[in-house]
Backbone as CSV, one residue per row, in Angstrom:
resi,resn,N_x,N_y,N_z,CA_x,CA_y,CA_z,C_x,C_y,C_z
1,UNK,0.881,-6.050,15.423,0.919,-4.668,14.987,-0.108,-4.423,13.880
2,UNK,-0.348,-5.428,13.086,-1.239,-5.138,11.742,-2.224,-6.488,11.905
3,UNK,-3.430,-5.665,11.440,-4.548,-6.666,11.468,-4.125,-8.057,9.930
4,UNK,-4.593,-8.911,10.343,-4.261,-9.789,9.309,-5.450,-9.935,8.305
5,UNK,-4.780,-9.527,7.155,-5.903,-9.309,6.057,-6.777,-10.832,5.208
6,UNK,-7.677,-10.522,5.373,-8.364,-12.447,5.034,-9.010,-11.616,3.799
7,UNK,-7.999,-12.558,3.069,-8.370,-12.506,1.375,-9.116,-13.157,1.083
8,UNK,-9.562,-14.077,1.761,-11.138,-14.844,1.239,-12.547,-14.128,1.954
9,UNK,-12.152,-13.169,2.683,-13.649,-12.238,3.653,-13.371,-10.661,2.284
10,UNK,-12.513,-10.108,1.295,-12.458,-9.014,0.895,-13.679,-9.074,-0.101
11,UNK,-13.979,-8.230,-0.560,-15.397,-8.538,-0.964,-15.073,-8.119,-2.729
12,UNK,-15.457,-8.120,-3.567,-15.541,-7.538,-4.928,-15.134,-5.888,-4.581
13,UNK,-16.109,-5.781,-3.913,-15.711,-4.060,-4.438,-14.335,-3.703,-3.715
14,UNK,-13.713,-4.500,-2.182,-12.724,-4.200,-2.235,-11.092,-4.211,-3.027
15,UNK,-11.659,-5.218,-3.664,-11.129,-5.891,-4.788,-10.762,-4.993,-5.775
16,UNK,-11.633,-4.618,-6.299,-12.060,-3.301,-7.110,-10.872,-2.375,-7.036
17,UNK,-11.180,-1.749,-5.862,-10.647,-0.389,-5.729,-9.081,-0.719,-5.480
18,UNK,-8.900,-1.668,-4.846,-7.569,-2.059,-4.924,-7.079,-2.138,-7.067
19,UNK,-7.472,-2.516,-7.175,-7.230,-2.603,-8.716,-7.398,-1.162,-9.567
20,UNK,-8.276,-0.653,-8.775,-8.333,1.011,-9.363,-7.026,1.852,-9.330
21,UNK,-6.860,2.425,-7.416,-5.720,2.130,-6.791,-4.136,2.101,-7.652
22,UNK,-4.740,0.737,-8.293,-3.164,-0.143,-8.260,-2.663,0.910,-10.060
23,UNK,-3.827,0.279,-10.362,-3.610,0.844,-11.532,-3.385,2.606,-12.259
24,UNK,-3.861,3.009,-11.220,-3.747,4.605,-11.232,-2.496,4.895,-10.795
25,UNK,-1.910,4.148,-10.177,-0.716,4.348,-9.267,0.346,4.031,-10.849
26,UNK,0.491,2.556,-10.866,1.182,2.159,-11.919,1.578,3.127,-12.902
27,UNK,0.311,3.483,-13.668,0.093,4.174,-14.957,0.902,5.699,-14.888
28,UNK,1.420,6.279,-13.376,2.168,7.163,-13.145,3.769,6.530,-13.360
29,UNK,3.741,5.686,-12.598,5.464,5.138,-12.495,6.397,5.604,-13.574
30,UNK,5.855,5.491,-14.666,6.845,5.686,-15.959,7.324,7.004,-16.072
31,UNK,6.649,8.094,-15.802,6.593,9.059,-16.152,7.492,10.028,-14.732
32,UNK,7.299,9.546,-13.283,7.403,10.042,-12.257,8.261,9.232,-10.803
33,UNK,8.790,8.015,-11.742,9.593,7.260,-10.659,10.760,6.699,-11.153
34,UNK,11.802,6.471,-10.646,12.981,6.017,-11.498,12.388,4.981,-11.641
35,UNK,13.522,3.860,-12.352,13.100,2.443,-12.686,13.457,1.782,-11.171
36,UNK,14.004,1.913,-10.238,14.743,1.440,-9.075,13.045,0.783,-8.541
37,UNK,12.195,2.039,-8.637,10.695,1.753,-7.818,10.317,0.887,-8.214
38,UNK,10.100,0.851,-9.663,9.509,-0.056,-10.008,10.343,-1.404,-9.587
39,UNK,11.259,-1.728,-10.202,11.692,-2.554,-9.848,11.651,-3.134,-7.960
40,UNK,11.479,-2.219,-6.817,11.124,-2.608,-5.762,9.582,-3.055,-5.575
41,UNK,8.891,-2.603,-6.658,7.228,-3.312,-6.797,7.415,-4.594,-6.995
42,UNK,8.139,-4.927,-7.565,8.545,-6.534,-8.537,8.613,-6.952,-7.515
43,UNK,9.675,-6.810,-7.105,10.999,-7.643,-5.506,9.562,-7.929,-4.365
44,UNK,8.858,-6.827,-4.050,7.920,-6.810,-2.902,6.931,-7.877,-3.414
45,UNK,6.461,-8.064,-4.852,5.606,-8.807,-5.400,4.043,-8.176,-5.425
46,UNK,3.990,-6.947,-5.364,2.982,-6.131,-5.398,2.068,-6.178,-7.402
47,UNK,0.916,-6.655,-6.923,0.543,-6.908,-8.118,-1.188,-6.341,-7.880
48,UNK,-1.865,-5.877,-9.031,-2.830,-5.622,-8.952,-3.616,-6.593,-8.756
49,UNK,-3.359,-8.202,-9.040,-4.703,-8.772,-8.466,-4.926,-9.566,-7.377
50,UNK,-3.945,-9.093,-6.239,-3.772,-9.547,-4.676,-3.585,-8.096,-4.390
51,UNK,-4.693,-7.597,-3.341,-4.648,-6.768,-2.165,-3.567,-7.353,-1.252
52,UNK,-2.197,-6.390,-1.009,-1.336,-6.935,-0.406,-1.692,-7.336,1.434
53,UNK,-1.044,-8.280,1.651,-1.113,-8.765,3.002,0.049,-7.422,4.134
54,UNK,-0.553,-6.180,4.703,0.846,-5.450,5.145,1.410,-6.129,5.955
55,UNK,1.189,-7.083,6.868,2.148,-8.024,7.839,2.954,-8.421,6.834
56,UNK,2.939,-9.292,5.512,3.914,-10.229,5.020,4.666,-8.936,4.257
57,UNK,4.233,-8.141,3.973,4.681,-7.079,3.058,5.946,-6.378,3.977
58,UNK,5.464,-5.956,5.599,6.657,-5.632,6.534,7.709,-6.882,6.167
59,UNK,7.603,-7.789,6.756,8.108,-8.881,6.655,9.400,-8.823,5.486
60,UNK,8.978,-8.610,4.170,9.198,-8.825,2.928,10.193,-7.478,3.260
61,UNK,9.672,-6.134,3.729,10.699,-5.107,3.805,11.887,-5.279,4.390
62,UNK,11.349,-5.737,5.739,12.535,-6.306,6.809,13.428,-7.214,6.318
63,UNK,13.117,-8.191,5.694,14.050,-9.302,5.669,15.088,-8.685,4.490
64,UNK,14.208,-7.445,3.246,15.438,-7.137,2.400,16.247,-5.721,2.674
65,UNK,15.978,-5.166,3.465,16.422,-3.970,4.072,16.680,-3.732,5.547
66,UNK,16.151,-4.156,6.370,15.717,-3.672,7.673,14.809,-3.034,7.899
67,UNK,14.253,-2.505,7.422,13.171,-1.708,7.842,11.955,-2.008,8.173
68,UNK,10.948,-1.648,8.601,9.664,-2.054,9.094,8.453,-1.464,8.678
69,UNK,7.285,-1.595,8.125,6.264,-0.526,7.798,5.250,-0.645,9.186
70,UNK,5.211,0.731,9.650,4.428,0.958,10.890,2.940,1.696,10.504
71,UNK,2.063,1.319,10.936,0.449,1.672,10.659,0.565,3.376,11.376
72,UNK,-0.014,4.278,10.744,-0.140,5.098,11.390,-1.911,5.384,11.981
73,UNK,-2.680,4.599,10.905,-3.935,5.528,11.111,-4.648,6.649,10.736
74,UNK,-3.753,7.488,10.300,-4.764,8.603,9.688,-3.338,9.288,8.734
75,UNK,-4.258,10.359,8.036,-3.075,10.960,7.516,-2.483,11.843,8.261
76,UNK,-1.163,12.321,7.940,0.028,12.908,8.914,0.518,14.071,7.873
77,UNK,0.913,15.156,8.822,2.074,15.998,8.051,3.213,15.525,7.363
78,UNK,3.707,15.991,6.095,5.252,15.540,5.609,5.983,15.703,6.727
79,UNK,6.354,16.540,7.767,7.598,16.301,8.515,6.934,14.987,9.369
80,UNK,6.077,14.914,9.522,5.453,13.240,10.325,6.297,12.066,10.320
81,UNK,6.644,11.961,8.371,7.016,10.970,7.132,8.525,11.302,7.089
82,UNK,9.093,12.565,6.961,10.765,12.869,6.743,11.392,12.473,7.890
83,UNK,10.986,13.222,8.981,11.836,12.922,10.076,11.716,11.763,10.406
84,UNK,11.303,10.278,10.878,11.653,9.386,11.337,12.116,8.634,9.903
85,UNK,12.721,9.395,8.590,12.658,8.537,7.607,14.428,7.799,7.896
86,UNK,15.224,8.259,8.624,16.432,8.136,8.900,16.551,6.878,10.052
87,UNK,15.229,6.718,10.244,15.126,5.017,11.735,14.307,4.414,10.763
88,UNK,14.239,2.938,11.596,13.041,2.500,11.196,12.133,2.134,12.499
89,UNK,10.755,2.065,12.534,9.972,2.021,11.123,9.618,2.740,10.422
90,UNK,9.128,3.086,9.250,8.881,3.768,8.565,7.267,3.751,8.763
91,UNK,6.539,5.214,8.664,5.201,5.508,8.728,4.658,4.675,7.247
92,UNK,3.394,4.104,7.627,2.703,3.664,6.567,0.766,3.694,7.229
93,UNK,0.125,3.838,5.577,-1.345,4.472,6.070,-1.969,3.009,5.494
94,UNK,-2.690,2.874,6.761,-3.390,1.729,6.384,-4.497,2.242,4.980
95,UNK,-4.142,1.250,3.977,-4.950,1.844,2.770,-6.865,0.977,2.844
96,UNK,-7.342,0.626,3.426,-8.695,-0.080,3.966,-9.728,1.020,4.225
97,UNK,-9.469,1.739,5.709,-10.348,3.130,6.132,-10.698,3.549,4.555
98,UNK,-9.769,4.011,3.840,-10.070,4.717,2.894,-11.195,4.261,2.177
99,UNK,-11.615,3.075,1.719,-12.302,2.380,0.257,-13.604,2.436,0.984
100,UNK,-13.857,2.590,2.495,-15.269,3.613,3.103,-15.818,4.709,2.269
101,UNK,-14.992,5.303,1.962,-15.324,6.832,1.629,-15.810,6.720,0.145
102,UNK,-15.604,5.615,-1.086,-15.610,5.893,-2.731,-16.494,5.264,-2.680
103,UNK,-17.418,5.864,-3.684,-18.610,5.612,-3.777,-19.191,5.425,-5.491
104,UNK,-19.134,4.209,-5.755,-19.368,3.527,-6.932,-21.253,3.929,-7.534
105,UNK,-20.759,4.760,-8.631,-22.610,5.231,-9.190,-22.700,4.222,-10.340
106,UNK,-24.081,3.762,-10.058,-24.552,3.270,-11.529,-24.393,3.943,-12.477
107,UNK,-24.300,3.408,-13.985,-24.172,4.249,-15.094,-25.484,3.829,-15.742
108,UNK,-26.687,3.256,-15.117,-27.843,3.220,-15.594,-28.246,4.790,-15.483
């Protein structure tokens, strides 16, 4: 179902943006997520300096919930995301396509 991510082929800059990403994300949590989330970042083992593996990461969902994270491919409407939120799997966007699009300027 999910391509298997080779952490020794990711390059610096994907690296990067994962850490950009991670950290932009984080730096919200406090302010905009109960503590429960965070605390499911911990449990999942989601850390800024491993780009997560999404196969082991399903895996990691499944084995503590049931549930499954399914690739969708592109972005989707909210009812896309609500309505199957009651089955599993649950919609998930491959985050990769994206780090195509950002475009890193010199500050020379």
């Amino acid at each position: 179902m999910f391509a298997k991510l080779n952490t020794t082929t990711a390059t610096a800059q994907d690296q990067l943006i994962w850490k950009i990403l991670f950290d932009r994300q984080t730096a919200l949590l406090h302010r905009r997520a109960a503590p429960a989330f965070t605390q499911g970042l911990a449990r999942l083992g989601m850390r800024r300096e491993v780009i997560p593996d999404i196969g082991e990461l399903s895996a990691t969902v499944f084995e503590q919930t049931g549930w499954k994270l399914a690739p969708v491919g592109r972005p989707f409407e909210p009812a896309a995301f609500f309505e199957p939120a009651g089955r599993a799997p649950v919609p998930d966007c491959d985050p990769h396509p994206a780090h195509a699009r950002v475009r890193f300027q010199s500050s020379a």
